[in-house]
Kinemage of the C-alpha trace (Angstrom):
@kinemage 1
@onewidth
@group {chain A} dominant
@subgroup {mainchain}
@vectorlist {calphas} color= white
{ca unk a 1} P 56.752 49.390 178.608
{ca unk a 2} L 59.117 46.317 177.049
{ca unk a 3} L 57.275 43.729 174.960
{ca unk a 4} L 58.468 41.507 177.631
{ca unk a 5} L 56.878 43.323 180.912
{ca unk a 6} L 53.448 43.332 178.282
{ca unk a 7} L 53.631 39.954 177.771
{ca unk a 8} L 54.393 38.965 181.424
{ca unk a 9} L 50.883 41.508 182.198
{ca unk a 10} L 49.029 39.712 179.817
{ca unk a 11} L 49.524 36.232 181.596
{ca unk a 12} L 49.085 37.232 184.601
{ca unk a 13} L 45.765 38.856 183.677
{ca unk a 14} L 44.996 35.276 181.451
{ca unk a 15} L 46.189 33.462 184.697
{ca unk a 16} L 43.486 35.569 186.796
{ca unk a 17} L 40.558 34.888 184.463
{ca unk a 18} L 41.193 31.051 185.015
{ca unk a 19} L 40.469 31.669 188.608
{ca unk a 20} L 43.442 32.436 190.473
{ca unk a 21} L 44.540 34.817 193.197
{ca unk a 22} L 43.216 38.394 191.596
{ca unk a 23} L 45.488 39.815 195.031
{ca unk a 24} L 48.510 38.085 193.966
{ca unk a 25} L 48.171 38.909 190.040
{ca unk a 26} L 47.196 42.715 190.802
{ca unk a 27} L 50.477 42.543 193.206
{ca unk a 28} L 52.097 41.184 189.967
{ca unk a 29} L 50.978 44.074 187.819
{ca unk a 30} L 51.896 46.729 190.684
{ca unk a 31} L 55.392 45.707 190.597
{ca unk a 32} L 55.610 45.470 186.694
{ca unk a 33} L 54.102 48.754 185.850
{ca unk a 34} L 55.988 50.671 188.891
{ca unk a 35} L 58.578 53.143 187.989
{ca unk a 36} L 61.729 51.388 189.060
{ca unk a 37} L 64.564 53.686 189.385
{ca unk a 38} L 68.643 53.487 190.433
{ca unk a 39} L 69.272 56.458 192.327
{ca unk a 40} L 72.466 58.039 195.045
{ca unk a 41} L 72.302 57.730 198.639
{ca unk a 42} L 74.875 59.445 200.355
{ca unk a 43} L 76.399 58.407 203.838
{ca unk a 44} L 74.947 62.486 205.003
{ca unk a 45} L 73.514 65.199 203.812
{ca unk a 46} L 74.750 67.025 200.798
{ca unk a 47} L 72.603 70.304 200.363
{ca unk a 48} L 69.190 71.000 200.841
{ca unk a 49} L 66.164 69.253 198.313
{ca unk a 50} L 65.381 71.106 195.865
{ca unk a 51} L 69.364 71.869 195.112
{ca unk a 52} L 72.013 71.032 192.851
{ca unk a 53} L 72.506 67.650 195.074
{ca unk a 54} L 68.933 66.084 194.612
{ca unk a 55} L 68.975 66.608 190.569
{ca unk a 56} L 69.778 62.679 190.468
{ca unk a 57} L 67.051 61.590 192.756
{ca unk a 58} L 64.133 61.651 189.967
{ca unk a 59} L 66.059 60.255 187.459
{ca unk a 60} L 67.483 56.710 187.277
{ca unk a 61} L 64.462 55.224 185.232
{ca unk a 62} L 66.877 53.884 182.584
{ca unk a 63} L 69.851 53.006 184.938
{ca unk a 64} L 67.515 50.371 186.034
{ca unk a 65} L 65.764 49.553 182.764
{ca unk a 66} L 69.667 49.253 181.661
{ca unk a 67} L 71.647 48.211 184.304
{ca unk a 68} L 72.848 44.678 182.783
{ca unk a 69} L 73.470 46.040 179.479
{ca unk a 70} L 75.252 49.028 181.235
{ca unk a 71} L 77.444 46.477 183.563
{ca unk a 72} L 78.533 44.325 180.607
{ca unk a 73} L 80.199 47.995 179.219
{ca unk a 74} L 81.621 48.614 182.422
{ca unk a 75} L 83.306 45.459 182.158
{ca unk a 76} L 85.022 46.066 178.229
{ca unk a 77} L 85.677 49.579 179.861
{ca unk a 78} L 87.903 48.529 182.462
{ca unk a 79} L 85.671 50.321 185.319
{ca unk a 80} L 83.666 48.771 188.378
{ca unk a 81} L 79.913 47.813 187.080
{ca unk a 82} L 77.072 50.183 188.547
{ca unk a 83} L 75.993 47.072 190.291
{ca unk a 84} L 78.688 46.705 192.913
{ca unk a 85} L 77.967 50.498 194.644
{ca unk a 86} L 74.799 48.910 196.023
{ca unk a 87} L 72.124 47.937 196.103
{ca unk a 88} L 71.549 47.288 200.089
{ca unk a 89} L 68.810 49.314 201.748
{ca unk a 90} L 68.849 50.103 205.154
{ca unk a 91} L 65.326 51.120 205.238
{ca unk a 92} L 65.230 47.671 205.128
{ca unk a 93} L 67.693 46.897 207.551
{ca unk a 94} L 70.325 45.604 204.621
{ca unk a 95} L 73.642 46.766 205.060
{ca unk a 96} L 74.752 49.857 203.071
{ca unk a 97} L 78.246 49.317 201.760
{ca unk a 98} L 79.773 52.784 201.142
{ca unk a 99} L 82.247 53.809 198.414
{ca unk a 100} L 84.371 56.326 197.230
{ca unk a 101} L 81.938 58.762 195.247
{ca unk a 102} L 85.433 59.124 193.281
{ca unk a 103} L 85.162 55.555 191.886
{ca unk a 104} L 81.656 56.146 191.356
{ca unk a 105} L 82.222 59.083 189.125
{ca unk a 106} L 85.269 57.492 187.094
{ca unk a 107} L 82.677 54.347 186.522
{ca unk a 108} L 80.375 57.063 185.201
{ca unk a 109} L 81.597 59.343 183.504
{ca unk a 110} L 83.581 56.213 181.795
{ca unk a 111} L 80.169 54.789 181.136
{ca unk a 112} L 78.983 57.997 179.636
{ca unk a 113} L 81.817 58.251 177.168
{ca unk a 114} L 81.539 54.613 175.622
{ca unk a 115} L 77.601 54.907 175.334
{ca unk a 116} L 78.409 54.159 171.720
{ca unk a 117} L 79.209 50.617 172.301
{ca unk a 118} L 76.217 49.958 174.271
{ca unk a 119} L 73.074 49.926 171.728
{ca unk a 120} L 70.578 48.314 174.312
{ca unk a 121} L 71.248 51.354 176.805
{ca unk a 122} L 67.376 53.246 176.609
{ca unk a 123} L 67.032 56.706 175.375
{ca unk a 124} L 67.331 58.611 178.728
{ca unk a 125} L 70.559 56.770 179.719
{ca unk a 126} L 73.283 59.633 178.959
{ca unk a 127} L 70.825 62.293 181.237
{ca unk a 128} L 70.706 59.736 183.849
{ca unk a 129} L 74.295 59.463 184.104
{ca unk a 130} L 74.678 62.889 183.698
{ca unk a 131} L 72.491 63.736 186.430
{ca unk a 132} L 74.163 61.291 188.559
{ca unk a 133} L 78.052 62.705 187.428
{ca unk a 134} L 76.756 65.742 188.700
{ca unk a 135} L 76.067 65.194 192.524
{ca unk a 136} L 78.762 62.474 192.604
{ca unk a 137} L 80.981 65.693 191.563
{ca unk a 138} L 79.522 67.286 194.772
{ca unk a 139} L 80.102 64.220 196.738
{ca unk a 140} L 83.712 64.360 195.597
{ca unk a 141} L 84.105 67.903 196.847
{ca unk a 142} L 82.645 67.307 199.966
{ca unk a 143} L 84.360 63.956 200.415
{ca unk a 144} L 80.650 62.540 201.217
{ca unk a 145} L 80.880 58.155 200.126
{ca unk a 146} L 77.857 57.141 198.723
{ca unk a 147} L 76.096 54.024 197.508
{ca unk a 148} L 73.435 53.298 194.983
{ca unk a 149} L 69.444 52.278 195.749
{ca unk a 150} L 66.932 50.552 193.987
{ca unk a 151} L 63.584 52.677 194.542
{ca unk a 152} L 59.915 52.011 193.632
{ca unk a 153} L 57.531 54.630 192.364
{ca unk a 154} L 57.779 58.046 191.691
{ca unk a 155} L 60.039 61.037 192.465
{ca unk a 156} L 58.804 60.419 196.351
{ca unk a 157} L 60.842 63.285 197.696
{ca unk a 158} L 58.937 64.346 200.755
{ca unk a 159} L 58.757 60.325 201.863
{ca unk a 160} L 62.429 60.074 201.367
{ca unk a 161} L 63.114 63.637 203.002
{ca unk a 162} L 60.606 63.805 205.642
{ca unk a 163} L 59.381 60.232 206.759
{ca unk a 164} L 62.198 58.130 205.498
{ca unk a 165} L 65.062 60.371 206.973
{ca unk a 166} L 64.044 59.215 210.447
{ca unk a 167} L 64.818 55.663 209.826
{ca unk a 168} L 67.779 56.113 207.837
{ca unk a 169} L 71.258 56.603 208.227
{ca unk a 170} L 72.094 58.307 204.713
{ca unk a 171} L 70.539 60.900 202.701
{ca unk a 172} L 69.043 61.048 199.008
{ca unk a 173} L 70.566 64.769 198.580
């Protein structure tokens, strides 16, 4: 975890022995220690989970963890920042904006070649963005847009395939 997220845990938990809200401090801690993650979302289906189109869908740990860092290299690159193919969830009723998985993939696999010039980027960066180069590929083919979530947890596939895919208008795979 980044000396930062530690040091933020270790108020809170200060700020709860002085006698303040242990809900809103263990909410605090929840949302610090879960694993955020940046993954696809396509505007339907792309193949079936497990498949070649749901290999991005665990990953995205250190898209998140990196996502500034990454943007600021998108920017010397020449190539639209991660940040504007999302991040609006309608599970949440927030409008999805859908792109081109074309410009997607030029963004990434731009990203992927200057990694060099982006020393904050965490050690799983270059198999996140491989994993995501890979199913944008198959969005490509399939001329399937797609935009890019912010998830919470885990690799929640049967919430996102089962439960979730009644409320929602795209797919994860």
């Amino acid at each position: 975890m980044p000396d930062k997220l530690i040091a933020l845990e270790r108020a809170v938990r200060d700020h709860i022995a002085d006698g303040c809200s242990v809900v809103l401090g263990a909410c605090l801690i929840w949302l610090f220690r879960a694993k955020a993650r940046i993954v696809p979302y396509f505007a339907r289906e792309l193949g079936p989970y497990p498949g070649e189109s749901a290999v991005a869908f665990g990953r995205g740990h250190d898209l998140y963890r990196s996502s500034a860092a990454l943007d600021r290299l998108a920017a010397t690159l020449g190539v639209r920042p991660l940040s504007t193919f999302g991040f609006g969830d309608d599970l949440y009723e927030q409008p999805v904006h859908w792109s081109p998985p074309s410009e997607g993939l030029r963004t990434v696999e731009a990203l992927r070649a200057g990694l060099g010039g982006c020393p904050s980027a965490g050690p799983d960066i270059a198999r996140d963005l491989d994993a995501l180069a890979s199913v944008l590929r198959i969005a490509v083919a399939q001329g399937v847009e797609f935009a890019l979530l912010l998830r919470l947890g885990g690799g929640d596939a049967q919430s996102a395939g089962v439960f979730e895919a009644r409320s929602r208008v795209g797919r994860f795979w």
